[in-house]
DSSP file (Angstrom, degrees, kcal/mol; ACC not computed):
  #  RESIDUE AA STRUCTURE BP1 BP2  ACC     N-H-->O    O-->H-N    N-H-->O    O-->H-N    TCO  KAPPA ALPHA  PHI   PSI    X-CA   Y-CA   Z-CA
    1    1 A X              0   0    0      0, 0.0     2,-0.2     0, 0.0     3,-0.0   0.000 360.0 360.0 360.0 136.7    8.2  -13.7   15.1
    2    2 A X    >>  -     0   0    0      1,-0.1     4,-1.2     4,-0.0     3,-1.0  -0.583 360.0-101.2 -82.9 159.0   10.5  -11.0   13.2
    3    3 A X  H 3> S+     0   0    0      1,-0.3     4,-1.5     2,-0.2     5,-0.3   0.901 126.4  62.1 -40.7 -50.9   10.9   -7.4   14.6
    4    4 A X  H 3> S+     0   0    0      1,-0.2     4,-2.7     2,-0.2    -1,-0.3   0.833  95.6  53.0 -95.7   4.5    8.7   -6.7   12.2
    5    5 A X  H <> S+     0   0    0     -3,-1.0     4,-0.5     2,-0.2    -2,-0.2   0.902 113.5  47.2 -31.4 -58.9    5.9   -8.8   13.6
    6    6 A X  H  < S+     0   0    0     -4,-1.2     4,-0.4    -3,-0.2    -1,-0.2   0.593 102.0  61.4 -83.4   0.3    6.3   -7.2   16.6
    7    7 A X  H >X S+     0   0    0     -4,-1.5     3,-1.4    -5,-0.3     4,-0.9   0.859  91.0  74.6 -62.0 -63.0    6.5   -3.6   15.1
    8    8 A X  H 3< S+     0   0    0     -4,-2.7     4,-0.4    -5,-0.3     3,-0.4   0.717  87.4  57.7 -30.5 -31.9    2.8   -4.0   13.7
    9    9 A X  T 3< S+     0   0    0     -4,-0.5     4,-0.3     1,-0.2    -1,-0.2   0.938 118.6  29.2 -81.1 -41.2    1.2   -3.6   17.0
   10   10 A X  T X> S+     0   0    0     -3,-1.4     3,-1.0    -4,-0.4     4,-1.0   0.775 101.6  98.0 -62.7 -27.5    2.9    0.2   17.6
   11   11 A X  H >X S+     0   0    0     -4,-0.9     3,-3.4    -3,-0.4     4,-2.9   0.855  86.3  31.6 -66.3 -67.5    2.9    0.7   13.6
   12   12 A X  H 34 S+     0   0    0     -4,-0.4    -1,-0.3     1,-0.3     6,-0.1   0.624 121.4  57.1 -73.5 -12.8   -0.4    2.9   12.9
   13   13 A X  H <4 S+     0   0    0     -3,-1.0    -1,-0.3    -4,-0.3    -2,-0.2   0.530 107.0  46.2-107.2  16.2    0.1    4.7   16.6
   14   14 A X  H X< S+     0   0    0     -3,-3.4     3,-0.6    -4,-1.0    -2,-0.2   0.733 120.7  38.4 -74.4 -45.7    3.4    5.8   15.8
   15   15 A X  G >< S+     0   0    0     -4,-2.9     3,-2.2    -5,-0.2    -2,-0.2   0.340  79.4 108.6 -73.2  14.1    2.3    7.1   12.5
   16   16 A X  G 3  S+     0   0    0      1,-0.3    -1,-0.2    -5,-0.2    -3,-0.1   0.837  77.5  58.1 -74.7 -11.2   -1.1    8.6   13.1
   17   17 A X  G <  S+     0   0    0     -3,-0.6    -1,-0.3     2,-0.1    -2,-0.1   0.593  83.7 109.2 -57.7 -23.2   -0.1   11.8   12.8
   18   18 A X    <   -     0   0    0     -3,-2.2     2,-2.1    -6,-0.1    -3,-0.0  -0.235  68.0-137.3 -74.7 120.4    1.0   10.9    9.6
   19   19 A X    >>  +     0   0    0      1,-0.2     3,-0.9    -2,-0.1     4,-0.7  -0.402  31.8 165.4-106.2  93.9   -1.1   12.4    6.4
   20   20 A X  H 3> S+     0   0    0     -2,-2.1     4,-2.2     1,-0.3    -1,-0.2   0.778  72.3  59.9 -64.1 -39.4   -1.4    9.4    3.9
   21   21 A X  H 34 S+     0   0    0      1,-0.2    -1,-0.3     2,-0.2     5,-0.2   0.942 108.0  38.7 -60.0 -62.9   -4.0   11.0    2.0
   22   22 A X  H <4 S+     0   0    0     -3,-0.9     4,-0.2     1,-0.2    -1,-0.2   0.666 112.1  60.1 -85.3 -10.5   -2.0   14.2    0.9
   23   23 A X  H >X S+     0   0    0     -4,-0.7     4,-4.6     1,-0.3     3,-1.1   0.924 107.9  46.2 -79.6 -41.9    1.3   12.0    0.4
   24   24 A X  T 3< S+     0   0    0     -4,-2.2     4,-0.3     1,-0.3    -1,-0.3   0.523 112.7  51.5 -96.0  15.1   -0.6   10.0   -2.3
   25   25 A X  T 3> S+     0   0    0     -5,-0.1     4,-0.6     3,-0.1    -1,-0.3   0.302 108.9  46.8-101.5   7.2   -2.0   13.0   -3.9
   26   26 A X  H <> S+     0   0    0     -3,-1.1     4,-3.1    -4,-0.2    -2,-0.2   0.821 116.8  42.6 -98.6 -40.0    0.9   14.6   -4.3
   27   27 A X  H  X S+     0   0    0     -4,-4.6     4,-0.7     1,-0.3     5,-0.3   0.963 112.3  55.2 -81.2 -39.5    2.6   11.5   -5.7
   28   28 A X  H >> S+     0   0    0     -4,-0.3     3,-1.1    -5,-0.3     4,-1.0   0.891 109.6  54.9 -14.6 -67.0   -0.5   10.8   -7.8
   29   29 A X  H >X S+     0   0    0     -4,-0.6     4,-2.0     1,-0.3     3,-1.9   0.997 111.3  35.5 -45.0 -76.5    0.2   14.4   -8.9
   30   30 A X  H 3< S+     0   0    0     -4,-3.1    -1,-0.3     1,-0.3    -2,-0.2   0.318 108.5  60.6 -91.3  45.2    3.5   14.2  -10.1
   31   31 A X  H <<>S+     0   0    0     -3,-1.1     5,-0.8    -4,-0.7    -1,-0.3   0.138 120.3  43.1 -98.7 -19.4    3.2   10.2  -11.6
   32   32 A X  H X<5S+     0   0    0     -3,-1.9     3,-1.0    -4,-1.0    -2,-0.2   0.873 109.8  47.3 -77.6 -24.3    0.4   12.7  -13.7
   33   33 A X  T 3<5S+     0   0    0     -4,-2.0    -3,-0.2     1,-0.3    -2,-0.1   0.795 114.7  55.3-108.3 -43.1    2.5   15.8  -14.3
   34   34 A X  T 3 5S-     0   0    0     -5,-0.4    -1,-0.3     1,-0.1    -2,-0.1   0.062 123.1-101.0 -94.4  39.6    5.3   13.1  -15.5
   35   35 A X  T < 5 +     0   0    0     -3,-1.0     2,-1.4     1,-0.2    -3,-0.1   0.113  65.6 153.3  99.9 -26.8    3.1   11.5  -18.0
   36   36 A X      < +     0   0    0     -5,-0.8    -1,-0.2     1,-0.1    -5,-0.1  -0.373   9.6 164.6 -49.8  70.0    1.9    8.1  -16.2
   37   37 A X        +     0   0    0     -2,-1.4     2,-0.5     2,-0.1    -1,-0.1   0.315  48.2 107.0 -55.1  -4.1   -1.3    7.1  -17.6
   38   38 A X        -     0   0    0     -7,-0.1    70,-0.1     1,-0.1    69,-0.1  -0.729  58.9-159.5 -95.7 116.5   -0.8    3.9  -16.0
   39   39 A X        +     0   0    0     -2,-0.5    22,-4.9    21,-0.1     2,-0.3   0.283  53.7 119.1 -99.5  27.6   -3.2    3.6  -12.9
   40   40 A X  E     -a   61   0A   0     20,-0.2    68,-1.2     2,-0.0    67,-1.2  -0.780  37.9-179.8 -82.0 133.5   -1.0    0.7  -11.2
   41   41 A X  E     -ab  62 108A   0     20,-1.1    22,-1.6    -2,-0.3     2,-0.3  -0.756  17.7-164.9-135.8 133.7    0.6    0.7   -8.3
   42   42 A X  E     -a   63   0A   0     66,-1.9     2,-0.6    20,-0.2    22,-0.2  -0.578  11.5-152.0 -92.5 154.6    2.8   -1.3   -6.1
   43   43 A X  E     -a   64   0A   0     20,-3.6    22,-1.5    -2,-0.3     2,-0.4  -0.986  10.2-161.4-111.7  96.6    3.6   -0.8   -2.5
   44   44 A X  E    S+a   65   0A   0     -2,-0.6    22,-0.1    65,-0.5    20,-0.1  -0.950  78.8   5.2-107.6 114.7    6.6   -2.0   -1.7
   45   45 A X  S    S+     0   0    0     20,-0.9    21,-0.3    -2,-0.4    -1,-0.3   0.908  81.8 173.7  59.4  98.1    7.0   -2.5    1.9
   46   46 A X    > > -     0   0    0     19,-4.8     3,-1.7    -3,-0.2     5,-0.5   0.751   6.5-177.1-109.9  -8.4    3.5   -1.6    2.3
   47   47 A X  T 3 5 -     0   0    0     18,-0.4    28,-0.2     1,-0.3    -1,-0.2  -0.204  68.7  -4.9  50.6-120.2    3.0   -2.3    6.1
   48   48 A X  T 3 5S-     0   0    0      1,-0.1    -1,-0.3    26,-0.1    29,-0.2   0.740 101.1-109.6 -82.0  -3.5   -0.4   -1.8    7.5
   49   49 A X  T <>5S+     0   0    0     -3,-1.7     4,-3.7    29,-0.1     5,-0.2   0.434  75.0 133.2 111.2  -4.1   -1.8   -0.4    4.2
   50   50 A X  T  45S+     0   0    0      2,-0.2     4,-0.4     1,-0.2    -3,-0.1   0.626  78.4  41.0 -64.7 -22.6   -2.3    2.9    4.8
   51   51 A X  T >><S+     0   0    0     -5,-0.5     3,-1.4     2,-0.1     4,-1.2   0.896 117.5  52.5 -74.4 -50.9   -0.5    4.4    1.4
   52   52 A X  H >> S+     0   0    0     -6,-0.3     4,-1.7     1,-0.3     3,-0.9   0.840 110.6  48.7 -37.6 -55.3   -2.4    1.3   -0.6
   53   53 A X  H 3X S+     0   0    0     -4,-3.7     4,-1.5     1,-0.2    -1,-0.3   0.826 114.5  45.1 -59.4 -31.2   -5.7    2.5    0.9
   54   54 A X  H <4 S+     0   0    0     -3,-1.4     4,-0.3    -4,-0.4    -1,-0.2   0.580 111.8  48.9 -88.3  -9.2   -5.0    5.9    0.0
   55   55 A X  H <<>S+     0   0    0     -4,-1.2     5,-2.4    -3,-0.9    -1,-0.2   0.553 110.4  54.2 -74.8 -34.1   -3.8    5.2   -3.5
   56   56 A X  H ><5S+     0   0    0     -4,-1.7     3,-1.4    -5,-0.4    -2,-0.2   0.827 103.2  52.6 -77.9 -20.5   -6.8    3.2   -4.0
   57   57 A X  T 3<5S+     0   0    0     -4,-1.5    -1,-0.2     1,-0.2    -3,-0.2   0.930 102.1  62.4 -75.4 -43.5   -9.1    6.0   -3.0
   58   58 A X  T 3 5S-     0   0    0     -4,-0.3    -1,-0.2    -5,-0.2    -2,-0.2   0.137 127.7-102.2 -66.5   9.0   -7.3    8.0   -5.5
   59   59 A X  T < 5S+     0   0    0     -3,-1.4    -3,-0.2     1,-0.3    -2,-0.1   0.270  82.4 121.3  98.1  -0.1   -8.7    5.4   -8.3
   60   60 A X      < -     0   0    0     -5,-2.4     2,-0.5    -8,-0.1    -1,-0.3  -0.366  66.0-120.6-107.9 157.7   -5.2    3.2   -8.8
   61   61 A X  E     -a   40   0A   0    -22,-4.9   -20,-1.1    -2,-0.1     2,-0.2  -0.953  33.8-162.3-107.4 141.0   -5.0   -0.6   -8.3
   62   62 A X  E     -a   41   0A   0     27,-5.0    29,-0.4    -2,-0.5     2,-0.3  -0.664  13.8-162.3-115.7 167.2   -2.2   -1.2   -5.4
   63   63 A X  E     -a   42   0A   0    -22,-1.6   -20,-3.6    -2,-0.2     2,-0.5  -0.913  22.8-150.2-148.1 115.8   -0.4   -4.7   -4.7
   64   64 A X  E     -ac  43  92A   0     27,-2.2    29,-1.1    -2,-0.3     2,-0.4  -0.937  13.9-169.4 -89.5 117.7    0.9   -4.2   -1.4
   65   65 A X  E     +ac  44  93A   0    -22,-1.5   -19,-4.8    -2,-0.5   -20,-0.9  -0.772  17.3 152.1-138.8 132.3    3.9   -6.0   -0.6
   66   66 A X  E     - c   0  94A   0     27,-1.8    29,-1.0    -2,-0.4     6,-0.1  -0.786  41.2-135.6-175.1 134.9    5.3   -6.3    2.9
   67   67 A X  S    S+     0   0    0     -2,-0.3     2,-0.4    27,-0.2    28,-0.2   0.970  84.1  89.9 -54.8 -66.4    7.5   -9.0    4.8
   68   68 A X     >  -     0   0    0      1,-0.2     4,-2.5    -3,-0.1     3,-0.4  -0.331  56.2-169.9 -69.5 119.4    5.5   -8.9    7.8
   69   69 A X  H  > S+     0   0    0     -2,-0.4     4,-3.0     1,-0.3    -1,-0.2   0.883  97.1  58.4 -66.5 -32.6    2.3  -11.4    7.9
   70   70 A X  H  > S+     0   0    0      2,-0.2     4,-1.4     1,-0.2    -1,-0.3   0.925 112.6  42.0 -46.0 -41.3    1.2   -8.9   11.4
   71   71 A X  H  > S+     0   0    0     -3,-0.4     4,-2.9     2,-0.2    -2,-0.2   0.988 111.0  51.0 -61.8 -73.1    1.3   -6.1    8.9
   72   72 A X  H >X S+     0   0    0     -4,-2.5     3,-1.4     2,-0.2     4,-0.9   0.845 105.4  58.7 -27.8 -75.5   -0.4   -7.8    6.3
   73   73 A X  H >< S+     0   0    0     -4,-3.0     3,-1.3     1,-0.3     4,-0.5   0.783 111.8  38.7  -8.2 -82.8   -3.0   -8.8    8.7
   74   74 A X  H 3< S+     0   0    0     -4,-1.4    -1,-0.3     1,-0.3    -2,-0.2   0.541 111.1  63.1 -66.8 -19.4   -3.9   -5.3    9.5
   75   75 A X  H XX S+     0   0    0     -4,-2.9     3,-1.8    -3,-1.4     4,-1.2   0.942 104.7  42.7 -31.7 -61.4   -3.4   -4.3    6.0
   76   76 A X  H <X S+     0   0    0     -3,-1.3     4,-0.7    -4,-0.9    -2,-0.2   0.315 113.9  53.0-110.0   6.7   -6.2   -6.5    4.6
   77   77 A X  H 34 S+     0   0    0     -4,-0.5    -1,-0.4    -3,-0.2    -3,-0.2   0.174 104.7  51.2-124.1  45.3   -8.7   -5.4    7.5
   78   78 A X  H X4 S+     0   0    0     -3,-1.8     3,-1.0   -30,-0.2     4,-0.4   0.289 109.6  57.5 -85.7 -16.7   -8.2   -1.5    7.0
   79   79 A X  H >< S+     0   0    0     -4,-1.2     3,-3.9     1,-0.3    -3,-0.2   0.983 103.0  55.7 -76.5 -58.2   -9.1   -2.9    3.1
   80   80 A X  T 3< S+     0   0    0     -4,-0.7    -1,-0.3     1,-0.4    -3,-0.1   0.372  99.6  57.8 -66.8   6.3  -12.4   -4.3    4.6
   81   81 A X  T <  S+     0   0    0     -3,-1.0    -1,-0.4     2,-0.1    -2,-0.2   0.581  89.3  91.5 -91.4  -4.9  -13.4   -1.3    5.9
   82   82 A X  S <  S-     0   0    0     -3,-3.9     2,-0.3    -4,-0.4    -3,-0.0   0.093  84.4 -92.2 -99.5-171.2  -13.3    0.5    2.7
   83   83 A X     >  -     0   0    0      1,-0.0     4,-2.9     0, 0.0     3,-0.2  -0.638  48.4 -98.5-119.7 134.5  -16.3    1.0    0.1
   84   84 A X  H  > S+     0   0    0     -2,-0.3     4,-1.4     2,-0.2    -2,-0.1   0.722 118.8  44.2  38.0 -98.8  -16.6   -1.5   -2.6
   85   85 A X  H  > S+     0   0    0      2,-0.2     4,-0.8     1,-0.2    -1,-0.2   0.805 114.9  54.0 -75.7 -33.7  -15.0    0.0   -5.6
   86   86 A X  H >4 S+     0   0    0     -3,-0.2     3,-1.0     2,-0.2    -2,-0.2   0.965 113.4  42.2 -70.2 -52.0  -12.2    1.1   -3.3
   87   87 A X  H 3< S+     0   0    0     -4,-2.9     3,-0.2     1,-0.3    -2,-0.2   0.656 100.6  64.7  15.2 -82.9  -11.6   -2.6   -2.0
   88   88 A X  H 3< S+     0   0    0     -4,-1.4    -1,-0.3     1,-0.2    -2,-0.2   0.582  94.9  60.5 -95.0 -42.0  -11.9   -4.1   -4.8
   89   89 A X  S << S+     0   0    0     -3,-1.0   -27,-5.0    -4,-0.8     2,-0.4   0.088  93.9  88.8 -92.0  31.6   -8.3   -2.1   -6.2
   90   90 A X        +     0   0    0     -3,-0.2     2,-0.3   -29,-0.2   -27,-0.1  -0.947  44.0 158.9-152.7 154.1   -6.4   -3.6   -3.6
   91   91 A X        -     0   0    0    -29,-0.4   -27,-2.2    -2,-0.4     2,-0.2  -0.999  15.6-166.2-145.1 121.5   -4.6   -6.7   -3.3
   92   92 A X  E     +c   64   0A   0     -2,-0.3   -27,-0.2   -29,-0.2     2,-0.2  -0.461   8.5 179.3-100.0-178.9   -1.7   -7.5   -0.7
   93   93 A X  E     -c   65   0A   0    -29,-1.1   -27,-1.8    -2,-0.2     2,-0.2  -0.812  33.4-106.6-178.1 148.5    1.0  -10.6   -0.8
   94   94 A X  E     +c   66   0A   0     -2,-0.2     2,-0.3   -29,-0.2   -27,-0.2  -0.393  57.4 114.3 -90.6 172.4    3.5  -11.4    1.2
   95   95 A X        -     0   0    0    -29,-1.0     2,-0.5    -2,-0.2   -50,-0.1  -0.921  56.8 -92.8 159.0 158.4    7.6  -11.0    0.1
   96   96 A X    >>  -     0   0    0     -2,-0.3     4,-2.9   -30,-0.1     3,-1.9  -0.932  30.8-137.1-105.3 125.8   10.9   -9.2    0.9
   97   97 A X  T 34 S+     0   0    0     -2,-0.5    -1,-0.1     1,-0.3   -53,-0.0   0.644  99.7  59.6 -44.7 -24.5   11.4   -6.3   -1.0
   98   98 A X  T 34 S+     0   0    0      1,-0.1    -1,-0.3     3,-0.0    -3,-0.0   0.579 119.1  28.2-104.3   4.8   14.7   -6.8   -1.7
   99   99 A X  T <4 S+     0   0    0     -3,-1.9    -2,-0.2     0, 0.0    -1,-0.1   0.709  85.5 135.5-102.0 -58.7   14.0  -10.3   -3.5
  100  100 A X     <  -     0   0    0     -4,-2.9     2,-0.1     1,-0.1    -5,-0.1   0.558  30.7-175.5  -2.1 135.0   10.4   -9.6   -4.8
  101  101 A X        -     0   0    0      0, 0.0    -1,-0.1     0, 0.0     2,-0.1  -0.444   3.1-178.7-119.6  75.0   10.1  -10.7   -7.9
  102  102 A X        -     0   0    0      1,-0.1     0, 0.0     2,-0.1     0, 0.0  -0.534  32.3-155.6 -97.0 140.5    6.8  -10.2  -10.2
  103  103 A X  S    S+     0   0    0     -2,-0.1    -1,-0.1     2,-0.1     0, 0.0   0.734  74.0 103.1 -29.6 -43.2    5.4  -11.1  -13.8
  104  104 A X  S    S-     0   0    0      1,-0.1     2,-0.3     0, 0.0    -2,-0.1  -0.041  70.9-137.0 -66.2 160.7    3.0   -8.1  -13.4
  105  105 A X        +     0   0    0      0, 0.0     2,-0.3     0, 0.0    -1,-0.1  -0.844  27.6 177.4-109.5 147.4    3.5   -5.2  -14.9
  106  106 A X        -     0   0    0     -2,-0.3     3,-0.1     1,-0.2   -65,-0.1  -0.895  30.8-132.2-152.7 158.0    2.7   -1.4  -12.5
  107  107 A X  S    S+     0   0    0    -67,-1.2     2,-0.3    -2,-0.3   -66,-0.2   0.893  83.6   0.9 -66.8 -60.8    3.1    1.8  -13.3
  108  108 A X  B      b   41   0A   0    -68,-1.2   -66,-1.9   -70,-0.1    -1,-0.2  -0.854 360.0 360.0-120.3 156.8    4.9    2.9  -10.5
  109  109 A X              0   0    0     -2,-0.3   -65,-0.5   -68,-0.2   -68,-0.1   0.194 360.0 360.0-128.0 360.0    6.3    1.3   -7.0
């Protein structure tokens, strides 16, 4: 298991304090205020999912990207708590950021 396997289990109670919701309306804001019409995004290092879910609430399809499969894991059951429509615009895989490669096209990362 990599450090950051054994990060996941601390991740979301070091960060709960943390307000995911206003960070991805603000950046939501200014990917609007600079033109983006494009409602992709990727998450690069995305950990347990808590920006993805909060991009996705904010209408965008995420692709969450994150090394660790522990992360991932707890990524993809905060997603199955979510509503439907919200769900439905998120999609995780595993990868290292600093290789990742993709065909797909996003708006932002």
């Amino acid at each position: 298991m990599s450090v950051f396997g054994l990060y996941s289990g601390y991740y979301d109670l070091l960060y709960q304090a943390k307000d995911y919701a206003s960070e991805a309306a603000f950046v939501s804001s200014e990917l609007s205020r600079s033109g983006m019409s494009s409602k992709s995004i990727l998450d690069l290092g995305c950990g347990t999912g808590r920006h993805s879910a909060a991009f996705a609430q904010e209408g965008y399809a995420v692709h969450g990207i994150d090394i660790s499969d522990a992360m991932l894991a707890e990524a993809r059951v905060r997603q199955t708590r979510l509503v439907d429509d919200v769900r439905q615009g998120m999609s995780f895989g595993a990868g290292d950021v600093r290789t990742f490669r993709s065909t797909e096209k996003f708006g932002a990362a």
